[in-house]
C-alpha positions in Angstrom: -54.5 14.1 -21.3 -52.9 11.0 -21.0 -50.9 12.0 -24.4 -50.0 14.7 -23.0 -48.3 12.9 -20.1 -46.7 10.4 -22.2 -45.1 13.3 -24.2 -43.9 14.7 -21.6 -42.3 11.3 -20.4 -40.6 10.8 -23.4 -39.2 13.9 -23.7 -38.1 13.8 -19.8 -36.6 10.8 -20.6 -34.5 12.0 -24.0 -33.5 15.0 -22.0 -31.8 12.8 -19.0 -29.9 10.7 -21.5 -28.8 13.5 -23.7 -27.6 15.4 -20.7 -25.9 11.9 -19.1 -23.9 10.9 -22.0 -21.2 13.7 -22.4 -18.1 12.8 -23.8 -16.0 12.2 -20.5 -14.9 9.0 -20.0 -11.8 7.7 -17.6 -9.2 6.1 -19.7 -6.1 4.2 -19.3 -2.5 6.5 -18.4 -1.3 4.6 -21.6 -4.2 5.8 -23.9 -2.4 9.3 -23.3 -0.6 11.0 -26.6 3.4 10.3 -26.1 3.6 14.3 -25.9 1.8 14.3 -22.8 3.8 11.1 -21.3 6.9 12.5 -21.8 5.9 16.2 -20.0 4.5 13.9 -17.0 7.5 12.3 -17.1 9.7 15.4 -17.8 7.8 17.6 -14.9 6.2 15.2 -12.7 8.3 12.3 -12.5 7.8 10.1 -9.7 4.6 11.3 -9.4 1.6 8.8 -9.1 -0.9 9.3 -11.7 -4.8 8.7 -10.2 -7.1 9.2 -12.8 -7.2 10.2 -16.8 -9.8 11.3 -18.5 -10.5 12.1 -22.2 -12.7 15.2 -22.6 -14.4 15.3 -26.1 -10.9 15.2 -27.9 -8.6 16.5 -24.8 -7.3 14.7 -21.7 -7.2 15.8 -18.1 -4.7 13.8 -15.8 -5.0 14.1 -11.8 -1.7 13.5 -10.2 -1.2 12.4 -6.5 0.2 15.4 -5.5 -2.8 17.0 -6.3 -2.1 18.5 -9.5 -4.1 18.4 -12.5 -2.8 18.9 -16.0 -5.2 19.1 -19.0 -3.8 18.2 -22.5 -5.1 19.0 -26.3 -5.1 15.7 -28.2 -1.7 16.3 -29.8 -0.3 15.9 -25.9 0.2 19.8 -26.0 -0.4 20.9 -21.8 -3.2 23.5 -21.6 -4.0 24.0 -18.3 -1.5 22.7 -14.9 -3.5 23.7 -11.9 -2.3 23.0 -8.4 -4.9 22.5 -5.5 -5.5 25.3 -3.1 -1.4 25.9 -2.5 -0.1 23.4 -4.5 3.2 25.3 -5.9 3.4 23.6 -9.7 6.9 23.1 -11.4 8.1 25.8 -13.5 9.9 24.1 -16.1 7.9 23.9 -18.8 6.8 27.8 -18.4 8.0 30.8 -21.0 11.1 32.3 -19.2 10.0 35.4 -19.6 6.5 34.8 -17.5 9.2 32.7 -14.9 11.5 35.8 -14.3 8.9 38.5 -14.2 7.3 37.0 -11.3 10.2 36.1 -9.7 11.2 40.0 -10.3 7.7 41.4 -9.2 6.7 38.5 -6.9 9.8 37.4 -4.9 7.9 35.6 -2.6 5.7 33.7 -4.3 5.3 30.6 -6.6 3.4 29.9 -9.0 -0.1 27.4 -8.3 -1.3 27.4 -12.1 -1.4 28.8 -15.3 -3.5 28.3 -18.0 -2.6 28.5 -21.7 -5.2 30.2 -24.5 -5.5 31.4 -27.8 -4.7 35.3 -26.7 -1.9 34.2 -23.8 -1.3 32.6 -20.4 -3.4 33.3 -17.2 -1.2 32.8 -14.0 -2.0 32.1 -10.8 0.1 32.4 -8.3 -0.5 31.1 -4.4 -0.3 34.2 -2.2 -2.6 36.4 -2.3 -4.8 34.8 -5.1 -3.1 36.7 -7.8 -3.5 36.2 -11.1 -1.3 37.6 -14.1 -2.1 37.6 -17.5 1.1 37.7 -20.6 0.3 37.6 -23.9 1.6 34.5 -26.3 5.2 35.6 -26.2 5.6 36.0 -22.1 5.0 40.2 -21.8 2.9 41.0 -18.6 -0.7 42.4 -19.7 -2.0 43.0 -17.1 -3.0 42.0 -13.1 -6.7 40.2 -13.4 -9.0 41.3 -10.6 
């Protein structure tokens, strides 16, 4: 019995620490790749950076104005995701995605978008839609 206990303690134990230590860690702003300096700077200048962290090999960077912008670790952006109707810059967005929501959406702007290996998931502030174009900016389709 009381082997059976201390097992059990041990392997309560193992399981805690394996489950505390994941690879996110906060790191300096200056520990960022120069790719993703320059598209701070380039899209977000001004803006305060408040916290960086490094996610297995990617970073995630929350800005003061309550944006968030996840990187790859080449400084490539992944992901910029405004908080509940936070309009993000467009900038840095395929043309194509920019005038086909301007075109179809006149009277909205744009609170995220997401890129992936098959495209780019929009979201856009009104009425919590969210588009979906493939890697060159065509719409796919309107994502319930």
């Amino acid at each position: 019995m009381k082997r059976t206990i201390f097992g059990a303690s041990i392997l309560a134990v193992l399981a805690f620490t394996i489950i505390s230590c994941d690879d996110d860690k906060v790191v300096s702003d200056t520990q960022l790749p120069d790719a993703s300096k320059v598209f701070l700077s380039a899209y977000f200048n001004g803006v305060d950076i408040i916290r960086v962290e490094k996610e297995g090999t990617n970073y995630s960077v929350n800005l003061a104005n309550k944006v968030e912008v996840d990187f790859s670790s080449s400084g490539e952006w992944l992901e910029v995701d405004g908080d509940n109707g936070v309009i993000i810059p467009v900038g840095f967005i395929n043309p194509k995605i920019v005038d086909y929501v301007a075109n179809n959406y006149p009277d909205n702007s744009f609170n995220g978008i997401e890129k992936n290996i098959n495209g780019y998931d929009v979201d856009l502030i009104q009425g919590n839609i969210d588009l979906f174009f493939d890697l060159e900016g065509n719409f796919v389709r309107l994502d319930p």
